[in-house]
Kinemage of the C-alpha trace (Angstrom):
@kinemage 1
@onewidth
@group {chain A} dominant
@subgroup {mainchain}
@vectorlist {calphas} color= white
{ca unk a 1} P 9.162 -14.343 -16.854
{ca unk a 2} L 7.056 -11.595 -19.262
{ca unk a 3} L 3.956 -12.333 -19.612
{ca unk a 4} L 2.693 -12.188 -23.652
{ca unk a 5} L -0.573 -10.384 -23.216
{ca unk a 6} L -0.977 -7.012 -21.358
{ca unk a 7} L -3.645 -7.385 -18.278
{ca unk a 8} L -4.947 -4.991 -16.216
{ca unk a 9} L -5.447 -4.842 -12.242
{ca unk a 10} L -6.817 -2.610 -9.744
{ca unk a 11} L -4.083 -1.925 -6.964
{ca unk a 12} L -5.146 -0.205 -3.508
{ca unk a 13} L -2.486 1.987 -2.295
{ca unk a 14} L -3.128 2.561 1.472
{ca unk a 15} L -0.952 5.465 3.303
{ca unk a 16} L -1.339 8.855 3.630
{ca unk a 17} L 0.317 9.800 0.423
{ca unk a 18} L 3.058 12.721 0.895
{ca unk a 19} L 6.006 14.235 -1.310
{ca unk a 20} L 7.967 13.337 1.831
{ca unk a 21} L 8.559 10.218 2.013
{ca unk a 22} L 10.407 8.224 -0.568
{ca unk a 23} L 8.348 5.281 -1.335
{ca unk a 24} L 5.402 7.294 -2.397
{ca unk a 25} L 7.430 9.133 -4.530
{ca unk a 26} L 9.022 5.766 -6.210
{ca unk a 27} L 5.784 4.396 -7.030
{ca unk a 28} L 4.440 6.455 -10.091
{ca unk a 29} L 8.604 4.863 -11.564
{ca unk a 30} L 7.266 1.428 -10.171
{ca unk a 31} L 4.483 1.321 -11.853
{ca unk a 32} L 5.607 2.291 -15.242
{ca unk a 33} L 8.631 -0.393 -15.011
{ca unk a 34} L 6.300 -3.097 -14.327
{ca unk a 35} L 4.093 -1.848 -17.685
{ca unk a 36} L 7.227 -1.804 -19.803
{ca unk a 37} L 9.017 -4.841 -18.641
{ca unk a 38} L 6.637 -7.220 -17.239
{ca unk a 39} L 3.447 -6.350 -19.174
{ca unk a 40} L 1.874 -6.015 -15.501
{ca unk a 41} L -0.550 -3.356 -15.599
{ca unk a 42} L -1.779 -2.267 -12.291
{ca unk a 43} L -4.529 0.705 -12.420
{ca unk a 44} L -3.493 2.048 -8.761
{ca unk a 45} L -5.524 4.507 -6.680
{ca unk a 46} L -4.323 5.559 -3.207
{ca unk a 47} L -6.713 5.688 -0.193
{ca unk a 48} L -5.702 7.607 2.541
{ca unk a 49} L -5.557 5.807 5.759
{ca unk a 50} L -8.597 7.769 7.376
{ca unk a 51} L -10.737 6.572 3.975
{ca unk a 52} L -9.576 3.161 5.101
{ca unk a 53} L -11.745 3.144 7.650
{ca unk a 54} L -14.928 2.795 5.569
{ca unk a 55} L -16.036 -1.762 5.029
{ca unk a 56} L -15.750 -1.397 1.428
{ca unk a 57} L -12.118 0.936 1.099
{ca unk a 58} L -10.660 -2.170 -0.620
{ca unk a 59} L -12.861 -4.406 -1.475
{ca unk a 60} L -13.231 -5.150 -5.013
{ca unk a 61} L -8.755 -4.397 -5.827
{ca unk a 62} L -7.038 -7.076 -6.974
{ca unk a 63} L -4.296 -6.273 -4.371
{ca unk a 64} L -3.269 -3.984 -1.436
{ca unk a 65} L 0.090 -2.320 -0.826
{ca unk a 66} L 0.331 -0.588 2.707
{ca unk a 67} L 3.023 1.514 2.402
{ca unk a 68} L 5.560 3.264 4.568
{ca unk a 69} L 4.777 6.647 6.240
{ca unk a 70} L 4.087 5.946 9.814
{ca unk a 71} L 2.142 6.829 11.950
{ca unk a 72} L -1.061 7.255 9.742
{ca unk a 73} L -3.567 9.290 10.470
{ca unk a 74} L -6.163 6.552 11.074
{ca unk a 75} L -4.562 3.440 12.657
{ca unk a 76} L -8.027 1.747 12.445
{ca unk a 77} L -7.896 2.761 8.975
{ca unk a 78} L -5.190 0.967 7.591
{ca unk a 79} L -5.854 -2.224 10.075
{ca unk a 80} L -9.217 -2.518 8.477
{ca unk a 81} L -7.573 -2.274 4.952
{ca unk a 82} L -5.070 -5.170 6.170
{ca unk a 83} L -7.884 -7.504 7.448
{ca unk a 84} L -10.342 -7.183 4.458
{ca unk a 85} L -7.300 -7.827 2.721
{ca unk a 86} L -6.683 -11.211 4.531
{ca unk a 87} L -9.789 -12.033 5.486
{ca unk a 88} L -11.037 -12.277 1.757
{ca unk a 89} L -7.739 -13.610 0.005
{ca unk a 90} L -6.852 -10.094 -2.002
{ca unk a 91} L -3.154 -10.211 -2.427
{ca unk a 92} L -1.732 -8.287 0.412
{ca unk a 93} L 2.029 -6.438 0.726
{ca unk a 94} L 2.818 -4.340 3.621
{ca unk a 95} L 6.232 -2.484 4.101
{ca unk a 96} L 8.034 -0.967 6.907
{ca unk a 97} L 5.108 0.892 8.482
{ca unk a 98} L 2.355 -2.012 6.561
{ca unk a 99} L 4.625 -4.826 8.068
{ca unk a 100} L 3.811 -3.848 11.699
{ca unk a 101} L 0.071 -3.136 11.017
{ca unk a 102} L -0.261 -6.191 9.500
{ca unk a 103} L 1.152 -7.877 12.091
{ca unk a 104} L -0.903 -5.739 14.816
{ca unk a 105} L -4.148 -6.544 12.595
{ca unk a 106} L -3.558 -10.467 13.078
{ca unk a 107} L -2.450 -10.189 16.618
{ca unk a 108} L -5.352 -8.476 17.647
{ca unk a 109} L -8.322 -10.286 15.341
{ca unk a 110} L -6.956 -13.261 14.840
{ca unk a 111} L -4.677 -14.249 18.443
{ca unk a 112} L -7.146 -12.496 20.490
{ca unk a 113} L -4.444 -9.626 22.111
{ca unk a 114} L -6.714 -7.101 21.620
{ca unk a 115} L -4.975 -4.633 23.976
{ca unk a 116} L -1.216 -5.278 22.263
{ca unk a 117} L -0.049 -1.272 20.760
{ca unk a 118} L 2.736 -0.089 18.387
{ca unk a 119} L 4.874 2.169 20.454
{ca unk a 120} L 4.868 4.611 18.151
{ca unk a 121} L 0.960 4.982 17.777
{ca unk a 122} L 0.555 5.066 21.229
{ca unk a 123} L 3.887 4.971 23.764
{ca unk a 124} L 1.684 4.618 26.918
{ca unk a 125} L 0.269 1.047 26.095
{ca unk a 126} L 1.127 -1.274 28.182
{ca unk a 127} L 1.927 -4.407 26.136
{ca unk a 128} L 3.984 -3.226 22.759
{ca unk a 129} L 3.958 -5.751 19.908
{ca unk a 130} L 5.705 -3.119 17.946
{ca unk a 131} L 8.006 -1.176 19.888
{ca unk a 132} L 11.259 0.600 19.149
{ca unk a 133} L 13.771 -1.273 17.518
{ca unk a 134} L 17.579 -2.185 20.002
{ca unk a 135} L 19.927 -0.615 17.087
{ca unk a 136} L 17.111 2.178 14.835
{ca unk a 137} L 17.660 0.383 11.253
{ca unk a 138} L 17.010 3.923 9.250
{ca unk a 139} L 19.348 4.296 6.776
{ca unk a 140} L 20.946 0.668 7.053
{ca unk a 141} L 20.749 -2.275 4.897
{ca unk a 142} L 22.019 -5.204 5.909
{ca unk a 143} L 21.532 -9.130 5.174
{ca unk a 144} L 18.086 -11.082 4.867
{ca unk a 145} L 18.543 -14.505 5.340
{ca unk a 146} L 15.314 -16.644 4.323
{ca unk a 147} L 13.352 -20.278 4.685
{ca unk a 148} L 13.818 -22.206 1.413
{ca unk a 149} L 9.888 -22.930 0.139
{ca unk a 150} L 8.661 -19.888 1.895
{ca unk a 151} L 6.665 -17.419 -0.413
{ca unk a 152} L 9.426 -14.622 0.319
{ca unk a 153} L 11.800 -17.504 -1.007
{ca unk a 154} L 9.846 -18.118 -4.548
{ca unk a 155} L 9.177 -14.322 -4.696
{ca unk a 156} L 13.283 -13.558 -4.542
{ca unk a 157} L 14.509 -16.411 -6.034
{ca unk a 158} L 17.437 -15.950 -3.124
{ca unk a 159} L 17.190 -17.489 0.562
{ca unk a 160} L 19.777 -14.457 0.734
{ca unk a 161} L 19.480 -10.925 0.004
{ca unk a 162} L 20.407 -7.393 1.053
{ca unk a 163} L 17.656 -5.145 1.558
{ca unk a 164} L 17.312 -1.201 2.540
{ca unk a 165} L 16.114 -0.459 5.755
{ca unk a 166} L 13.895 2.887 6.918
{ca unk a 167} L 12.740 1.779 10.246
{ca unk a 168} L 12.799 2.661 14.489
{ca unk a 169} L 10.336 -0.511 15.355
{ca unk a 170} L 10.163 -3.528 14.799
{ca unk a 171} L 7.828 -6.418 16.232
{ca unk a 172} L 9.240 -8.681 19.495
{ca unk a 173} L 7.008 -9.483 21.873
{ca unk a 174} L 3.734 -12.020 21.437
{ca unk a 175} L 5.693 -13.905 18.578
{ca unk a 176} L 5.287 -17.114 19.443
{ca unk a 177} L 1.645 -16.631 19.717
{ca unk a 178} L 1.717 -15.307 16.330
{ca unk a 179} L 3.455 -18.803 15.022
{ca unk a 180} L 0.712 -20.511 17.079
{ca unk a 181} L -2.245 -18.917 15.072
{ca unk a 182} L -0.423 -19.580 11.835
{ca unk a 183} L 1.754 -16.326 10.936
{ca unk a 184} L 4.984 -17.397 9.230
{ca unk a 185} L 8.092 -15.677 10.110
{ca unk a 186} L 10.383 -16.417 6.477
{ca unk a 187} L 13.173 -13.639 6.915
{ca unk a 188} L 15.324 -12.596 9.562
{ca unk a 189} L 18.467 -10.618 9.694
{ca unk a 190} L 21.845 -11.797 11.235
{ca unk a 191} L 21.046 -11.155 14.445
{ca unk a 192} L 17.678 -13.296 14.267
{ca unk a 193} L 15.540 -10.525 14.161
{ca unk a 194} L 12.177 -10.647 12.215
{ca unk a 195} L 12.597 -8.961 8.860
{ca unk a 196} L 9.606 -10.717 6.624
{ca unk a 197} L 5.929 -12.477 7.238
{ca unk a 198} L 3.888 -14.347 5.492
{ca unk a 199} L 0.210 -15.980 5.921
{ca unk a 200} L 0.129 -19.880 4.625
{ca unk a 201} L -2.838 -20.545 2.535
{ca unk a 202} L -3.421 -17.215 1.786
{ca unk a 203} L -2.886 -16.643 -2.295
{ca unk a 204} L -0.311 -13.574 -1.905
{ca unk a 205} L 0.057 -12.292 1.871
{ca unk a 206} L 3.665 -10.850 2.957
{ca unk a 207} L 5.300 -8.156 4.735
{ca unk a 208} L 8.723 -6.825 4.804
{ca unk a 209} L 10.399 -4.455 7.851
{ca unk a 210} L 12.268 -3.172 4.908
{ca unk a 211} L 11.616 -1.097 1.844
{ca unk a 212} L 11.555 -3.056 -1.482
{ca unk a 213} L 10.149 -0.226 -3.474
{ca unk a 214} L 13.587 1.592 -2.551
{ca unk a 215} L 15.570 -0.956 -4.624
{ca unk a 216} L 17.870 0.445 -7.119
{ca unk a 217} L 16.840 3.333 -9.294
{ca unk a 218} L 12.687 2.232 -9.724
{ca unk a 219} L 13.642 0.823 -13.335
{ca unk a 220} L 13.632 -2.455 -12.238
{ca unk a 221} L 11.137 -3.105 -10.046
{ca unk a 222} L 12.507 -5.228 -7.094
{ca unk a 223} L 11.458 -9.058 -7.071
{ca unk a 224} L 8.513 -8.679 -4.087
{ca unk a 225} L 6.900 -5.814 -5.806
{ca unk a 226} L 6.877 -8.002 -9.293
{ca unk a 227} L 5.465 -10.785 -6.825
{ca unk a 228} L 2.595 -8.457 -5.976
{ca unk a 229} L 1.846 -7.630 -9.409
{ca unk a 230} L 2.034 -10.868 -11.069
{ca unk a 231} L -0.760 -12.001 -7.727
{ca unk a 232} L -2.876 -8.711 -8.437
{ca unk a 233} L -3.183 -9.802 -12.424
{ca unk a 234} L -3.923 -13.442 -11.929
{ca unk a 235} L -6.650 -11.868 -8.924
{ca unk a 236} L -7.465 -9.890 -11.882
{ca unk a 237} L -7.934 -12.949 -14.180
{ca unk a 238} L -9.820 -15.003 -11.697
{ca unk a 239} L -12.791 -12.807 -11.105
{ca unk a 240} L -13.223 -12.170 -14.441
{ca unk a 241} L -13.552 -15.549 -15.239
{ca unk a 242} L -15.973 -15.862 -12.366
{ca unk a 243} L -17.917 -13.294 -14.371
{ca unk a 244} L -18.130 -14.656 -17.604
């Protein structure tokens, strides 16, 4: 649905931002779509991933996109980013490369497996939570098959969907201890295979193994990154009514 009345939000754009890799590339297209169609402004600023490092690197956006482009220069970067993020209910998106950090953030802060690694940020870890994916998914898209009332379901409007896939890991071990401490797992592929994540009670928290900024042409901005938006401008709308 457009909104009647133009509003304004401040979007973090975490990820060491390069010519090279497609999704930084799409966003500039992104962001003027959402303008024209949905009257969702987002003023966007990227932080690299060692700036991410810093308490405040996010605090005060209205949302935070961790985008592709693994492995980033500061791990600890972009893991603070994702559990500011979280921890103080800014609406959160991570994809491909954001999907496993966020999912190493809350592993390691939140289940208490402080010693779990992705494989590609550091192969000789012990215990992978992210490690390299049976069948590489780069270049593939394939079927998304997801939970009916889930926030990946009401972003889509689909419990089915094919997505575009960029990606050589993928999360497996630890996941039931992840359901325990109250990570949602709302998309998987055919196979079973985790594919999207979500954080009840949070106002916008998800993550998707693939790229939905890689949708189409960038003229119509796919239905999670409108889900982001619409979250950032109603984040937007809240504090400034805290303000007045």
């Amino acid at each position: 649905m457009t909104n009647s009345t133009a509003r304004t939000a401040r979007l973090a754009l975490v990820g060491d931002r390069s010519p090279n890799v497609a999704s930084h590339t799409r966003v500039p297209l992104l962001l003027n779509a959402l303008a024209e169609r949905d009257r969702l402004h987002l003023d966007a600023y990227w932080i690299p991933s060692q700036d991410a490092e810093a308490e405040d690197a996010v605090r005060g956006f209205d949302a935070v996109w961790v985008l592709p482009g693994s492995p980033y220069r500061s791990e600890a970067g972009v893991l603070a980013a994702v559990r500011t993020a979280r921890e103080e209910g800014i609406p959160f998106l991570g994809t491909c490369g954001g999907f496993q950090h966020a999912l190493l953030e809350y592993a390691r802060h939140v289940c208490g497996l402080t010693r779990v690694a992705h494989a590609e940020n550091d192969p000789d870890a012990d215990d992978f939570l992210i490690e390299p994916l049976a069948c590489s998914l780069v270049g593939h898209e394939a079927v998304v098959r997801i939970e009916p009332g889930s926030l990946a379901q009401a972003a889509i409007g689909s419990e089915r969907t094919v997505e575009r896939y960029f990606c050589a890991y993928g999360p497996s071990r630890h996941l039931d201890t992840l359901r325990a401490h109250g990570l949602r797992f709302t998309g998987h592929d055919e196979d079973g295979h985790v594919r999207i994540a979500e954080l009840p009670g949070h106002p916008f928290f998800l993550a998707t193994l693939f790229q939905p900024e890689l949708s189409g042409d960038g003229s119509r901005p796919h239905p999670v990154v409108r889900a982001l938006a619409r979250a950032a401008v109603e984040h937007a709308a809240r504090e400034a009514g805290m303000r007045a």
